[in-house]
C-alpha positions in Angstrom: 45.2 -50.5 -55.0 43.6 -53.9 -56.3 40.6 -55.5 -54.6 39.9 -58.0 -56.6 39.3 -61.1 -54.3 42.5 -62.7 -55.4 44.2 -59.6 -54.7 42.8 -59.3 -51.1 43.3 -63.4 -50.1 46.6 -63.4 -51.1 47.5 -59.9 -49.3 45.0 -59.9 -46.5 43.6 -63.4 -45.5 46.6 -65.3 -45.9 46.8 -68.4 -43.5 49.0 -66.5 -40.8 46.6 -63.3 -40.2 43.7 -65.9 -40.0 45.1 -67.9 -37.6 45.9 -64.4 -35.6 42.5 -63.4 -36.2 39.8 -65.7 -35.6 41.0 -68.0 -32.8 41.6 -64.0 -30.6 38.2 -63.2 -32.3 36.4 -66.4 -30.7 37.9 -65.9 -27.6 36.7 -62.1 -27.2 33.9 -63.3 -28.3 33.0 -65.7 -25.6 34.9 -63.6 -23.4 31.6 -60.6 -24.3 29.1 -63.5 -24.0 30.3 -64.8 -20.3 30.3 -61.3 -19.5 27.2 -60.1 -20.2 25.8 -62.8 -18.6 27.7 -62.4 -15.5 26.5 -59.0 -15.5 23.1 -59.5 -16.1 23.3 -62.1 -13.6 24.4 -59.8 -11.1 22.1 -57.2 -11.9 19.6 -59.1 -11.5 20.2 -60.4 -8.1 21.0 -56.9 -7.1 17.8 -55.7 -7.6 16.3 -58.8 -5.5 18.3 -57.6 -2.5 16.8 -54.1 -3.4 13.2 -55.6 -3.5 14.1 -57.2 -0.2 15.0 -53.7 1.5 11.9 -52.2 0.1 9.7 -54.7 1.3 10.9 -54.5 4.8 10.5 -50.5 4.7 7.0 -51.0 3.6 6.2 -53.4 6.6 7.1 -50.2 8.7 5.6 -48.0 6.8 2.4 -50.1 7.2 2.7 -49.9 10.9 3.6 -46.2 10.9 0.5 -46.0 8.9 -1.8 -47.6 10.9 -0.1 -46.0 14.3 -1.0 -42.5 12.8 -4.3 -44.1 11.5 -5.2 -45.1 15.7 -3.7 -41.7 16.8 -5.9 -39.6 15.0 -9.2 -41.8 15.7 -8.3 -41.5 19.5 -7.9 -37.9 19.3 -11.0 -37.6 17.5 -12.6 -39.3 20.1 -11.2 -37.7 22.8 -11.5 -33.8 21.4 -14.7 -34.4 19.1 -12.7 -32.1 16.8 -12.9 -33.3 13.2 -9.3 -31.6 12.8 -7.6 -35.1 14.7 -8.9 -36.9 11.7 -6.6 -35.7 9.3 -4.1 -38.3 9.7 -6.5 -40.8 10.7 -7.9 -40.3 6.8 -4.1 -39.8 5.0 -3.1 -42.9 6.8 -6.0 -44.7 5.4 -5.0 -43.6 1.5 -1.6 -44.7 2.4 -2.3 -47.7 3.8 -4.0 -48.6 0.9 -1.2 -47.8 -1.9 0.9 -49.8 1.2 -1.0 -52.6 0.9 -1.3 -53.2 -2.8 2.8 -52.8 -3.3 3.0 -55.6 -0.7 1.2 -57.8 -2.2 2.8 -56.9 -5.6 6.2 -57.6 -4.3 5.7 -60.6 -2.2 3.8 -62.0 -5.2 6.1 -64.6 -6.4 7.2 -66.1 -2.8 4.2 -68.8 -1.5 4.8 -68.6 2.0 4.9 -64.8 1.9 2.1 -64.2 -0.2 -0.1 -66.4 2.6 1.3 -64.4 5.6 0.3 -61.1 3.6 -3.2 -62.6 2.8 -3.4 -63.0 6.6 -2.2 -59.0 7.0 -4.4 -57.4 4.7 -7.7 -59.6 6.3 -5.9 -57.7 9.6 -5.2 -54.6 8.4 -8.7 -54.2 7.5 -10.0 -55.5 10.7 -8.1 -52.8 12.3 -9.1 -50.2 9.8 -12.9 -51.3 10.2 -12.6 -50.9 14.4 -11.2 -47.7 14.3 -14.1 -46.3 11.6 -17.3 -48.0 13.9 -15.7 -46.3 16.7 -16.1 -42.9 14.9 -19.4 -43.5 13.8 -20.4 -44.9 17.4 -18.9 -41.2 18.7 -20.8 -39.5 16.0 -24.5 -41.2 16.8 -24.3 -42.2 20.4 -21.4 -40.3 21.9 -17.4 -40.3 23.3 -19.2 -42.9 26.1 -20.3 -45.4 23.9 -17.5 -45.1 21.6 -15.2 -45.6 24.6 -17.1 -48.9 26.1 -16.4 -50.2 22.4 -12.7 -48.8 22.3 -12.2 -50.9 25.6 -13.9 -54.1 24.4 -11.7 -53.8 21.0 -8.4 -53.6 23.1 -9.1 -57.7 24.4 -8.6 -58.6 20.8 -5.9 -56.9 20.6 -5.3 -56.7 17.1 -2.7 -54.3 16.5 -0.4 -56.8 18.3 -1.6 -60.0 16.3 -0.5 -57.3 13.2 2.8 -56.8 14.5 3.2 -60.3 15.1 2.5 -61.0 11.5 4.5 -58.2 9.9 7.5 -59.7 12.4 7.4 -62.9 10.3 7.2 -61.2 6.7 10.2 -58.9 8.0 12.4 -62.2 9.6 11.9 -64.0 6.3 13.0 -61.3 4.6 15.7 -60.7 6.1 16.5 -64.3 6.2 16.2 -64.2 2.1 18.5 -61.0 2.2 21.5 -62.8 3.4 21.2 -65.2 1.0 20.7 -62.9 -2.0 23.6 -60.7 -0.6 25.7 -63.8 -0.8 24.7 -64.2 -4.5 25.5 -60.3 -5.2 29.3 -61.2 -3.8 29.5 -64.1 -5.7 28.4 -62.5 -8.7 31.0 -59.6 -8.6 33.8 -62.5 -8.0 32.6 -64.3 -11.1 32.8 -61.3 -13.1 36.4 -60.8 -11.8 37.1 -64.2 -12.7 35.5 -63.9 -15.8 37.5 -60.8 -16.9 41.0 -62.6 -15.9 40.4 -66.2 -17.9 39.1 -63.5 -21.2 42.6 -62.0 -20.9 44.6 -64.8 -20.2 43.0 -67.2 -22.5 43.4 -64.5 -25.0 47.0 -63.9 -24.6 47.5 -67.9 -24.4 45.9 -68.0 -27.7 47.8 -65.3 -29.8 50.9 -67.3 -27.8 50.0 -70.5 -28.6 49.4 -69.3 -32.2 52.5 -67.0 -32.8 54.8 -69.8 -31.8 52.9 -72.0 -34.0 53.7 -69.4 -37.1 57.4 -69.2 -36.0 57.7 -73.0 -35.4 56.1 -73.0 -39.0 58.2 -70.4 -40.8 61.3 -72.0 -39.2 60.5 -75.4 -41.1 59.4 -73.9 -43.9 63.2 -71.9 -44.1 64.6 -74.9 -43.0 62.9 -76.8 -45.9 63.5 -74.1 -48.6 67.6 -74.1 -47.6 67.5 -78.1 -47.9 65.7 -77.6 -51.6 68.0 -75.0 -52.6 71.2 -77.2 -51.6 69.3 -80.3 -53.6 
């Protein structure tokens, strides 16, 4: 077999297998590009609405936390045995991982990043009456502790917490919808995407083949008119 260039061009890159070739070839091309992109688009909004689900179990979490945090304090307080204070001190570690992937994911949104500056100077309000009312049963008795316990519940800052973790939660959900309507979107563009790459594909090798056939017809048509001459 020869493949010396001239060989090859006149055998294999004649005008009619380029013209079959490289208009297809551009149009898989782009047809890869768009949907790549499409995809990445899409996987990237998908992981927003991810984000968003996480963030709203972590707002419950928090409160589960800081529930089991005030549950063991009071039954500390009410016992004296050191035993209640289990979850009282597991909720506190929590609370802290909690906190600081909160913050983390709520990072790039202003108005969410305020209302969690606003929690975490709550959070560890809360967390710093429930520890003085331990150390106030440990020096001075369940009495005094209990006088402070009752004093504590007129600022009732557990509900000022819920309150706050309410409007994280409603914004995120809010921002939820809205992503979710990307993620559809998204998967309808890559539908569409995926039927214009095929039908611009087979348009093309159409358009082209009846281009060759329009041009080998002329060219037979020529050749018979030369021949007669």
């Amino acid at each position: 077999m020869d493949w010396s260039w001239p060989s090859l061009r006149s055998n294999y890159l004649t005008t009619s297998v380029l013209l079959r070739s490289i208009p297809v070839g551009i149009v898989i091309a782009s047809g890869v590009i768009a949907t790549a992109w499409t995809h990445n688009l899409l996987s990237n909004h998908q992981q927003l609405v991810v984000r968003t689900y996480q963030i709203i179990d972590t707002t419950k979490d928090v409160l589960i936390g800081l529930d089991d945090a005030e549950t063991g304090q009071r039954g500390y307080l009410l016992s004296g045995d050191r035993r209640y204070l289990d979850p009282y001190e597991k909720a506190l570690t929590r609370l802290t991982q909690l906190r600081v992937s909160l913050k983390v994911s709520l990072s790039d949104d202003a108005g969410q990043s305020a209302r969690m500056a606003k929690l975490n100077v709550l959070v560890a309000k809360k967390l710093d009456e429930l520890k003085q009312s331990i150390v106030l049963h440990d020096t001075e008795g369940f009495g005094a502790a209990r006088a402070l316990e009752i004093k504590r519940m007129e600022e009732a800052t557990m509900d000022v917490i819920r309150h706050v973790i309410g409007e994280v939660t409603e914004q995120e959900k809010s921002l939820l919808a809205t992503r979710q309507s990307r993620v559809e979107t998204d998967e309808t563009l890559i539908r569409v995407v995926a039927v214009l790459v095929g039908l611009a594909s087979f348009l093309t090798r159409a358009g082209i083949e009846l281009y060759l056939a329009r041009r080998d017809k002329h060219q037979d048509q020529q050749r018979v008119r030369n021949e007669a001459a």
